[in-house]
Residue, then its C-alpha position, 0 to 999 in steps of 0.5 A: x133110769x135115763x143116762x143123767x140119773x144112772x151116773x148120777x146114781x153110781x156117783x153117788x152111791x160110791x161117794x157115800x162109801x167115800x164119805x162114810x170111809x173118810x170119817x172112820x177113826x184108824x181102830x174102826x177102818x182097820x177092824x175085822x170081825x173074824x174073816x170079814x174085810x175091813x173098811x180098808x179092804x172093802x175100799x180096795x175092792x171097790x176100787x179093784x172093781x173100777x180099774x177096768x171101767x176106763x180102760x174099756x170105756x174109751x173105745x166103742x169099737x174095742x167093745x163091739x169087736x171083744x164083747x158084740x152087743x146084747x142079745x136080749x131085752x135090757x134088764x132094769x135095775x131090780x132084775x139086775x141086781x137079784x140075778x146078782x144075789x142069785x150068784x155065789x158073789x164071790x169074787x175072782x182073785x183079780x178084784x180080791x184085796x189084801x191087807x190095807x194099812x190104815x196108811x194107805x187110806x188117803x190114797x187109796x181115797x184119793x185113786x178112787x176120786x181118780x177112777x170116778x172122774x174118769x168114768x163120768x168123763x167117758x160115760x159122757x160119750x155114750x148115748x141111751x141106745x149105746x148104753x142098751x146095745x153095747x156089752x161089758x163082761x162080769x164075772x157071774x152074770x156074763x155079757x151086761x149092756x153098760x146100762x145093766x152094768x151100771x145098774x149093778x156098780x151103783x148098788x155094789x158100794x152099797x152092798x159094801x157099805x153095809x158089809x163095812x156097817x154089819x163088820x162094825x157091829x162087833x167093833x164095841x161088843 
């Protein structure tokens, strides 16, 4: 996946959750099925996932000298994501979320719009080699190139979108 499809790819994908959260009437966005996150948490999450993405993407030099650069081959997106399903995918606490008021949903809309449109700002200034070469920290998989680590946010919205879906389930039973 070149750079224009990648972006393109994780913008999409997360505006699909965005789209699908939008149109939840408030019984359904804050519904849990026993300890499963409602759609209120499962947006904040994925909004907690993205904060670090803008600050870390601003300086290349910060990257090379906190992280340095990939060792091995560039994984493709298949391998990314199943050396992710191979992991706990359990959380760190810092990207855990609490409880969301079905109140907070437009803001919490909105501040993701916010995170999203910076990134695609500062993603601009990264080329094809750049995107294989620098690393990013993840917290299961270790030091990802950019390219991996946009493999992966572009299948965790969807990975939650269907977690929202699966939750909703129980909603009419």
């Amino acid at each position: 996946m070149n750079k224009q499809e990648l972006i393109k790819t994780f913008s999409d994908n997360h505006y699909t959750v965005i789209a699908y959260i939008k149109a939840l009437p408030e019984p359904h966005f804050s519904h849990r099925n026993h300890e499963k996150w409602t759609a209120g948490q499962q947006l904040k999450h994925i909004l907690l996932t993205l904060l670090p993405f803008p600050r870390v993407l601003q300086s290349k030099d910060y990257m090379v000298q906190k992280f340095g650069s990939l060792q091995r081959t560039t994984w493709d997106y298949d391998t990314v994501r199943n050396n992710y399903l191979k992991t706990s995918r359990q959380s760190p606490s810092q990207f855990l979320p609490e409880e969301i008021l079905p109140a907070q949903k437009e803001g919490l809309i909105a501040q993701l719009e916010e995170v999203l449109a910076t990134i695609n700002q500062l993603f601009v200034l990264y080329n094809e080699e750049e995107l294989d070469s620098l690393v990013l920290p993840h917290p299961l998989l270790g030091k990802l190139s950019i390219r991996e680590m946009f493999f992966l946010m572009s299948y965790h919205p969807l990975h939650h979108l269907n977690q929202i879906k699966e939750n909703l389930v129980s909603f009419n039973q």
